[in-house]
C-alpha positions as CSV (number, residue, x, y, z in Angstrom):
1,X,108.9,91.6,87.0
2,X,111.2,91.1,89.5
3,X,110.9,92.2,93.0
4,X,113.4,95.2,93.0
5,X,116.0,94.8,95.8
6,X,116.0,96.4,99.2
7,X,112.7,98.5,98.3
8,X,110.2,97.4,101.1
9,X,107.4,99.0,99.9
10,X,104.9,96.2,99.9
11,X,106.0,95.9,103.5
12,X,105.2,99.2,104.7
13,X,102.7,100.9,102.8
14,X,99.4,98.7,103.0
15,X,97.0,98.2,105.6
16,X,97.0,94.6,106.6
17,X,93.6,93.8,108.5
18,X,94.7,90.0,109.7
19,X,96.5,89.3,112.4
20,X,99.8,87.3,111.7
21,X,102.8,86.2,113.4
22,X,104.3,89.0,115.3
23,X,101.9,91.6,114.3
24,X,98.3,90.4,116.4
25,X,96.5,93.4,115.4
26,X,97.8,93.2,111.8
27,X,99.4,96.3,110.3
28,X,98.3,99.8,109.8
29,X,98.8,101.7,106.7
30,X,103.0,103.4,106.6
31,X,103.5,101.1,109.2
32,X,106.7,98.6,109.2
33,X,106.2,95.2,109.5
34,X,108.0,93.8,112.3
35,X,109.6,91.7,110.3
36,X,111.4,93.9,107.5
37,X,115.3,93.8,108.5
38,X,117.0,97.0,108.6
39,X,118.4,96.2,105.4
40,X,114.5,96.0,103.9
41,X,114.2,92.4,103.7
42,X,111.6,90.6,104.2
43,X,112.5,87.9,107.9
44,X,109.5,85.6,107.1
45,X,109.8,84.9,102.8
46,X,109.5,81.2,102.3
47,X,107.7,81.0,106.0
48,X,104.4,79.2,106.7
49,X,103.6,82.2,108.5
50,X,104.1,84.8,106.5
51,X,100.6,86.6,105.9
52,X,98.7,85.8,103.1
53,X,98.0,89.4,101.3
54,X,102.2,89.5,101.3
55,X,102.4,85.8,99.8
56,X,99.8,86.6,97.2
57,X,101.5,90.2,96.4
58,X,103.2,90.2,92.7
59,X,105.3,92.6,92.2
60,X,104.2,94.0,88.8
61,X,105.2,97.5,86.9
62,X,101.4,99.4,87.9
63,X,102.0,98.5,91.1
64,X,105.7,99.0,91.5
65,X,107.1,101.6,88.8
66,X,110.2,102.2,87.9
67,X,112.0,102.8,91.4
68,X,111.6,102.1,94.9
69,X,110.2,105.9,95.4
70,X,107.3,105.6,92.6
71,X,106.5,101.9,94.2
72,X,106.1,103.5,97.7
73,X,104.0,106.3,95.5
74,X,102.1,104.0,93.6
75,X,100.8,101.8,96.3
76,X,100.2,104.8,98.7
77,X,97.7,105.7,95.9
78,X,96.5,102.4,96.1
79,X,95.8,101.7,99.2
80,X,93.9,104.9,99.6
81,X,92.1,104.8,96.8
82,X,91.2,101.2,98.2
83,X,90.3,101.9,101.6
84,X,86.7,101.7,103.1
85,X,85.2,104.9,103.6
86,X,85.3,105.4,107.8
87,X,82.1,107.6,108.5
């Protein structure tokens, strides 16, 4: 699958622990990365330091759907389904 234009969802909805270039503390679930454009494009693709979970992200139909509102559904789901438990 192709990565859907302008949809941005990999780049706000998960929780990135790492720290990475621009964002030291990492990124916090709903969060924009620093580095989405206002046109919701990605400022470090191709880069060296672009983090790892976003290099290693394939965008795939279970994880992206059939528009950029399922995708931001989908991986909302995901992420909190995936998330330690905080007691």
């Amino acid at each position: 699958m192709q990565c859907r234009d302008a949809c941005a969802a990999c780049c706000v909805v998960p929780h990135i622990v790492q720290p990475y270039f621009g964002m030291p503390e990492g990124k916090k679930a709903g969060e924009r990365c620093v580095h989405l454009s206002d046109s919701d494009r990605c400022g470090l693709f191709g880069d060296p330091r672009r983090p790892s979970w976003c290099i290693q992200f394939q965008a795939e139909p279970e994880f992206c759907g059939q528009s950029k509102e399922e995708a931001f559904q989908l991986l909302t789901w995901l992420n909190t389904a995936s998330a330690p438990d905080v007691h």
